[in-house]
C-alpha positions in Angstrom: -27.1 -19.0 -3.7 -26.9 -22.5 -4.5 -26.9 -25.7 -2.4 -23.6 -26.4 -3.6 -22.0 -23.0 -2.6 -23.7 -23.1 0.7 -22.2 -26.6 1.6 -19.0 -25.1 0.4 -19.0 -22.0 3.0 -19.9 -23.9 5.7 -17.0 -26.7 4.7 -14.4 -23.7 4.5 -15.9 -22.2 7.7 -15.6 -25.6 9.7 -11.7 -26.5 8.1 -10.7 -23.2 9.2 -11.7 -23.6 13.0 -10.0 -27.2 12.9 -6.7 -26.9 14.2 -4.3 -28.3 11.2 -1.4 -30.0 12.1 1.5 -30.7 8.7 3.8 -32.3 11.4 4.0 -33.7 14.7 6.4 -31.0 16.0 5.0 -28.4 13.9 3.3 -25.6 15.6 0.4 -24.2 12.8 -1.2 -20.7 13.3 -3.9 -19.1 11.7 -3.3 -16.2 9.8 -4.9 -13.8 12.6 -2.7 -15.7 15.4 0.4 -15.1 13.2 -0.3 -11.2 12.9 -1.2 -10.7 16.3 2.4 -12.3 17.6 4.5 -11.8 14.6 7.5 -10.4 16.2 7.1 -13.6 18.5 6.6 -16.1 15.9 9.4 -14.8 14.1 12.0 -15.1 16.8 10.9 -18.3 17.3 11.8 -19.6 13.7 14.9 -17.8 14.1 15.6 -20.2 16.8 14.5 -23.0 14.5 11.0 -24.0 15.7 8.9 -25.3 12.9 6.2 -23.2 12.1 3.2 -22.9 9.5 0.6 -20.1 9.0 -2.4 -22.1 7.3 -3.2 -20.2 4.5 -6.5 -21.4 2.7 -6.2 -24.7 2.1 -2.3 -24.8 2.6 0.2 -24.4 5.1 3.5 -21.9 4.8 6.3 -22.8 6.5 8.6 -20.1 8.0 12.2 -20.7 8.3 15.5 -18.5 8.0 17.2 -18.3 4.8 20.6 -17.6 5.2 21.4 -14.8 3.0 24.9 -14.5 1.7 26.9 -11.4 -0.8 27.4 -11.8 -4.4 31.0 -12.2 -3.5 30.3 -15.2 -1.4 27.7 -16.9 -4.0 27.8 -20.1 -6.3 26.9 -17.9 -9.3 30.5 -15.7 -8.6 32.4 -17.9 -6.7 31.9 -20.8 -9.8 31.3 -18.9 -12.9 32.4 -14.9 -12.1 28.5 -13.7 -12.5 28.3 -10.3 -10.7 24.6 -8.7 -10.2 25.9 -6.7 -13.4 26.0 -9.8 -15.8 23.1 -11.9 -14.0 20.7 -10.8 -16.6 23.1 -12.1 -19.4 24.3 -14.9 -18.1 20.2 -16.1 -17.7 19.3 -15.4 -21.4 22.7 -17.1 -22.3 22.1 -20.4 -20.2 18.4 -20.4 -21.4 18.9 -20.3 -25.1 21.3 -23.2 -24.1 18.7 -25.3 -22.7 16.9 -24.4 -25.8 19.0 -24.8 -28.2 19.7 -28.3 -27.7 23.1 -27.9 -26.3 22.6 -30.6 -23.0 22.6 -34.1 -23.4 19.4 -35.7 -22.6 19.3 -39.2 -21.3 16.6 -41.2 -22.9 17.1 -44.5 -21.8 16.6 -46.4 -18.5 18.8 -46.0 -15.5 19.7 -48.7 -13.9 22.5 -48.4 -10.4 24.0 -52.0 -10.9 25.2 -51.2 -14.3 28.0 -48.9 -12.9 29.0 -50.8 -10.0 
């Protein structure tokens, strides 16, 4: 083993023991700490606690997603996309974008202009 991969194990071994905080208010657990309370840790995001399960070099944050029916959706409410046509209506807006369709603004924007 090299020098270099050595220093690296024992850099990885020491960042993971360091309790990593993203945020003030943010409570971060190690992956084992998450597993071992899950049902906990859930509930307590549910509630809206910010929490992060360090992950390598990277925190994941956990937060609820609110999770709504096609019938209640921007996609059906806006355009009439049901889960049947969802596949359709992708390729269709894609070979939009493609095809040129969408203006591009190519200059600079500047806020006073419009006032």
């Amino acid at each position: 083993m090299t020098d270099f991969s050595q220093i690296l194990r024992k850099a990885v071994g020491f960042a993971a023991t360091l309790k990593v905080r993203y945020k003030d208010d943010m409570k971060t657990l190690s992956i084992t700490e998450a597993r071992a309370n899950l049902s906990a840790v859930l509930e307590r995001a549910k509630k809206g606690e910010d929490i992060g399960i360090l992950s390598g070099n990277k925190i994941v944050q956990l937060k609820p997603v609110e999770v709504v029916s096609w019938e209640d959706s921007y996609l059906y409410q806006e355009y009439g996309v049901g889960p049947e046509d969802w596949e359709q209506f992708k390729k269709r807006m894609e070979s939009r974008r493609q095809g040129g369709k969408y203006v591009v603004f190519k200059g600079k924007f500047h806020p006073k202009q419009f006032e």
